[in-house]
C-alpha positions in Angstrom: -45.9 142.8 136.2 -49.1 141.2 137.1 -48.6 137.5 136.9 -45.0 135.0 137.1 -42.2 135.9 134.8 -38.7 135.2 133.9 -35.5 138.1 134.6 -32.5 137.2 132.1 -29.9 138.4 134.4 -27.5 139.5 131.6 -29.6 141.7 129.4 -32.4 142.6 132.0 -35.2 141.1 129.5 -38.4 140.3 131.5 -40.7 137.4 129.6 -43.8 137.1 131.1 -44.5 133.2 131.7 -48.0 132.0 130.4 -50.6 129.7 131.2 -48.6 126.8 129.2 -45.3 125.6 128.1 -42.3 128.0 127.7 -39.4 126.4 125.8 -35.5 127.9 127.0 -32.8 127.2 124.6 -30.2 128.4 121.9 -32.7 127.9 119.1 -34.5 130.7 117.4 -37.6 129.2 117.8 -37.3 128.9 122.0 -39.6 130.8 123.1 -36.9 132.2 125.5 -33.6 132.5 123.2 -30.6 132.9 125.2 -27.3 133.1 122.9 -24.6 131.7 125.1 -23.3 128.7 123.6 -23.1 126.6 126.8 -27.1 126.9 126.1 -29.0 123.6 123.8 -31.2 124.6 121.1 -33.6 123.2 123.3 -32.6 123.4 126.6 -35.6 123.5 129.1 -39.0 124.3 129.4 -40.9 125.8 132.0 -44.5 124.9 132.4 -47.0 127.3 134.6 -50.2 125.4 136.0 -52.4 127.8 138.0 -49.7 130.2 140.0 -47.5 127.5 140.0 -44.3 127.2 137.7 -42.1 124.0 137.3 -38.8 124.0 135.2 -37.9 120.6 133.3 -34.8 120.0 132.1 -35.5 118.2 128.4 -31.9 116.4 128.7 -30.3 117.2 125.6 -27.5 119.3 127.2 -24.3 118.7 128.3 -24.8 121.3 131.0 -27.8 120.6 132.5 -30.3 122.7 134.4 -29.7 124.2 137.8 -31.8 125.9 140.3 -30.0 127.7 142.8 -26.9 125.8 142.0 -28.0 122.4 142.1 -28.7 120.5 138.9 -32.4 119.2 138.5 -34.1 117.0 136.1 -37.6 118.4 137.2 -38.1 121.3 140.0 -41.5 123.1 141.8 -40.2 126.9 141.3 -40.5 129.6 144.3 -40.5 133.2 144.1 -37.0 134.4 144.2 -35.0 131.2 142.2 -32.2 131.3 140.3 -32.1 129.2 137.0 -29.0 128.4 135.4 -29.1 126.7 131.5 -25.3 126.0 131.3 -23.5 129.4 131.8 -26.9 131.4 131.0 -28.5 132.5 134.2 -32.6 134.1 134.9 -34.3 134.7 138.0 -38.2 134.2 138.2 -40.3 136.2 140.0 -44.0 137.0 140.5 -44.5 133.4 142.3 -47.3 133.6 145.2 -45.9 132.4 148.5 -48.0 129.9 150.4 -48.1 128.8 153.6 -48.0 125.4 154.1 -48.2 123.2 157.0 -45.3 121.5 159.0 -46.4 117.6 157.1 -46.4 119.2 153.7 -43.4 121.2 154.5 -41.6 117.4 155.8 -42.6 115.8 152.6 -41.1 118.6 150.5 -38.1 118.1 152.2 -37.7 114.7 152.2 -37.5 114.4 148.0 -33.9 114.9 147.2 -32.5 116.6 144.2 -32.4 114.0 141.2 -29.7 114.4 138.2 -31.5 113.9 134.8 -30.0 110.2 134.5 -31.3 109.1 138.4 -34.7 110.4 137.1 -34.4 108.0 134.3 -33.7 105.3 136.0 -36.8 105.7 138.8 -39.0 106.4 135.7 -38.3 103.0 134.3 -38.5 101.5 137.4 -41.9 103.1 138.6 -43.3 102.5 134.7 -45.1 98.8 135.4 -46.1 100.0 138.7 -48.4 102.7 137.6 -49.6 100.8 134.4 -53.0 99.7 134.6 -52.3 96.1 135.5 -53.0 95.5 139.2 -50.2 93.7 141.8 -47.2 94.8 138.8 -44.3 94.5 140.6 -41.6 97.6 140.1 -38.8 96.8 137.1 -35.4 95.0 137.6 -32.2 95.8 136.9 -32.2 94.3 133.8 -35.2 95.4 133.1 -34.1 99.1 133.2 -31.1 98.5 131.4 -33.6 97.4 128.2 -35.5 100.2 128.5 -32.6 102.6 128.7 -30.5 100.9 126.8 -27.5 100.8 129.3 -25.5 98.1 131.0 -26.9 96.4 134.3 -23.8 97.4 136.1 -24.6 100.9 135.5 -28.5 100.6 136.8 -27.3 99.0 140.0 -24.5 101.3 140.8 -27.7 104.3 139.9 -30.7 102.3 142.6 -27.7 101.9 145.3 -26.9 105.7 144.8 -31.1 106.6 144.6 -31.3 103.9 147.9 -29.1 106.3 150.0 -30.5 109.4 148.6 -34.2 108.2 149.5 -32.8 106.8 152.5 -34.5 103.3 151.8 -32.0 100.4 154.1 -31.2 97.1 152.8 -33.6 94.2 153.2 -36.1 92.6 151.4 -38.0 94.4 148.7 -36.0 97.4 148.3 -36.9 98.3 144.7 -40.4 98.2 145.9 -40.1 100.6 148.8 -37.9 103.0 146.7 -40.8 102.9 144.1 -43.5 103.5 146.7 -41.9 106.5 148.1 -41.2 107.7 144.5 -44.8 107.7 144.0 -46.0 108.6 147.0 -43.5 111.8 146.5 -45.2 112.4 142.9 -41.7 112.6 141.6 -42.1 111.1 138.0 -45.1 110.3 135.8 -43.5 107.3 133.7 -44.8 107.3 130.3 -43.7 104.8 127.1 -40.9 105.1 125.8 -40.7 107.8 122.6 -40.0 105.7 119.3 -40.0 102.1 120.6 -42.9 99.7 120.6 -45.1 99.5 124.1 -44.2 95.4 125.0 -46.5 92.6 124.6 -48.8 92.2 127.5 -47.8 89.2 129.7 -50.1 86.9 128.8 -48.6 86.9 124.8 -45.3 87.4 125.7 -45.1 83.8 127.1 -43.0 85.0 129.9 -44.0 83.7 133.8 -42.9 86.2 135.9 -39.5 85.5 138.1 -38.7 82.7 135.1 -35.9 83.6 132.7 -36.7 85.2 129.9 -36.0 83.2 127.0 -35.2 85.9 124.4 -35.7 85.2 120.1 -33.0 83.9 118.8 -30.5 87.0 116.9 -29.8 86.0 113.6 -26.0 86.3 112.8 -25.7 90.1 110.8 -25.2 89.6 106.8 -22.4 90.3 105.4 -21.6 94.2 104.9 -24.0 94.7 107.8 -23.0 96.3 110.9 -22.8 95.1 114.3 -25.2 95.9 116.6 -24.4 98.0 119.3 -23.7 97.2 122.9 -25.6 98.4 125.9 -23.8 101.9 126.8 -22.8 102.7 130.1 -25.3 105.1 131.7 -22.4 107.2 133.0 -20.8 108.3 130.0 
């Protein structure tokens, strides 16, 4: 077969992978349906550019995406690689092999494998450093925890776990060299959050930077109205 495709190891099926998105999942409408219930209706995708194939993992499984046995959030594809969606597994093939030199060879090495969550986080954090805004600093903690909608606790225990994986050693400005390497690496492409409002920029938001941020007051919830809900904890 002329081209990159996908083997499902079980039944042998060979899909041939095209020049744009191809959605993985349970769902009848995947474009590749794999029937094993460990599988999401919509599970992964894999998207070609040129001869190269990436797989995403679209985080709306339990059981995650893995390639070769390690879980991924987001992976650059070789010829040869096994992908596992939960319990289903394919192997992709057609891939051109490239040579590449011993300093693009280091920097592929040196990004580490990233659960779906750690990609989170660095995407929030990376998010006002790539905005168009010049000298944006990189988010906080608490920052993050808005934007995910976790506690603080939970970020910090995630950017000490990200700081030994991206090898990054205490000092000043550590959220800002993590962020630079993340970049530099091309390892997320932050984007707005799906289905909340973009913030106001800083000069309405009557916020100085490194001041506390004085939040609107929360009116007290009327009577028959629920609670609102606490900050979850980014592990569970």
């Amino acid at each position: 077969m002329d081209g990159p495709y996908m083997r499902i190891e079980d039944t042998g099926v060979v899909i041939p992978l095209r020049e744009e998105v191809t959605t993985i999942g349970r769902g009848n409408a995947a474009d590749v349906h794999l029937s094993d219930p460990s599988v999401s209706r919509l599970h992964a995708e894999i998207v070609r550019r040129g001869p190269y194939l990436y797989v995403s993992d679209l985080g709306l499984s339990r059981n995650g995406t893995r390639v070769n046995g390690r879980l991924v959030a987001r992976r650059l594809l070789e010829d040869g690689d096994v992908l596992s969606f939960g319990a289903a597994r394919c192997r992709v093939g057609g891939v051109p092999r490239e040579d590449f030199t011993a300093e693009v060879e280091l920097r592929r090495s040196s990004a580490p494998e990233l659960t779906r969550r750690e990609l989170d986080v660095l995407t929030s954090l990376c998010r006002p450093a790539l905005s168009d805004e010049a000298f944006v600093a990189p988010a906080t903690a608490r920052e993050i925890a808005g934007d995910l909608v976790v506690t603080e606790a939970a970020v910090k225990q995630h950017l000490l776990r990200l700081y030994q994986k991206f090898r990054i050693p205490e000092g000043a400005n550590r959220r800002v060299r993590l962020a630079n390497e993340v970049v530099a690496l091309g390892l997320v492409r932050p984007l707005p959050p799906t289905g909340r409002p973009e913030p106001p920029p800083p000069a309405l938001s009557g916020r100085v930077r490194g001041s506390p941020a004085a939040g609107p007051a929360v009116p007290a919830p009327r009577p028959g109205t629920a609670e609102p809900r606490a900050p979850r904890d980014l592990d569970r």
